[in-house]
N, C-alpha and C positions, 0 to 999 in steps of 0.2 A: 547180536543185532536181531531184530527182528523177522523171522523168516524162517524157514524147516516147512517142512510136509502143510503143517498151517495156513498157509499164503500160497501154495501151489495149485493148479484146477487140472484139471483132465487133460488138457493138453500137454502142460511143460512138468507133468507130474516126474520126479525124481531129481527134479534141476540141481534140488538144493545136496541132497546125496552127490553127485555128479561132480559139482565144483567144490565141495569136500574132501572132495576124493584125488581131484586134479589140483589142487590150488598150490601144494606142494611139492611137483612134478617138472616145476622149470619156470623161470623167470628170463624176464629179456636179455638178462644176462648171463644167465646159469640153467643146464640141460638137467635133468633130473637124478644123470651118473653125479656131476659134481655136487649139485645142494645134498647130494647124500654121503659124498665123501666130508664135505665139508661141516655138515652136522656130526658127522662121526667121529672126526677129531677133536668137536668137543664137546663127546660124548652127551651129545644131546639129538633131538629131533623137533620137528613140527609140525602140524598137521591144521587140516580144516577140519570143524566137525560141525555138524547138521542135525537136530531135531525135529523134534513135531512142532515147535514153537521159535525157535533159534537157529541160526544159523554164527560159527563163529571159529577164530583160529587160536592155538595154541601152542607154544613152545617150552617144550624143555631142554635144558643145559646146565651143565657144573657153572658155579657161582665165577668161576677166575676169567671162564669166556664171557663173562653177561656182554661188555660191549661188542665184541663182534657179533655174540646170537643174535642181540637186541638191533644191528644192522643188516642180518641176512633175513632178521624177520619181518622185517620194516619193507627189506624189501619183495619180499614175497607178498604181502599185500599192498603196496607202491603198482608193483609189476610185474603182478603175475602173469604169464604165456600161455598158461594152457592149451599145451604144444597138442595137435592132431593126433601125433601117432597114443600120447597118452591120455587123450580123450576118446580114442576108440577102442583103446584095449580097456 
């Protein structure tokens, strides 16, 4: 999507780094211990990632998970939490 450092001014400078970084960290449903056990067993991850120009998410996963990935990934960008304690560290 459109956004990264680009779209950013003086004020909310890093925004987009920030929610790239937490967008993975827990959903309304899941704290950031479980979306990480639960990526693990199937042997996949995902992440936000953020440019000068873009801002966007990504998953990886073994082919035999794709429907489960393809719903914790969904729901990471559905609702995501961006829980405090992992917005401040």
């Amino acid at each position: 999507l459109p956004g990264g450092v680009r779209f950013e001014t003086g004020r909310d400078n890093g925004a987009s780094a920030l929610w790239a970084r937490t967008l993975a960290r827990g959903t309304v449903s899941h704290d950031a211990a479980t979306l990480s056990r639960l990526w693990d067993a199937m042997s996949g991850a995902a992440a936000g990632v953020a440019g000068r120009n873009s801002i966007g998410a990504r998953a990886e996963l073994l082919s035999r998970h794709f429907a489960r990935g393809f719903d914790l990934f969904a729901e990471l960008l559905r609702e995501p939490a961006f829980p405090t304690a992992e917005v401040e560290r």
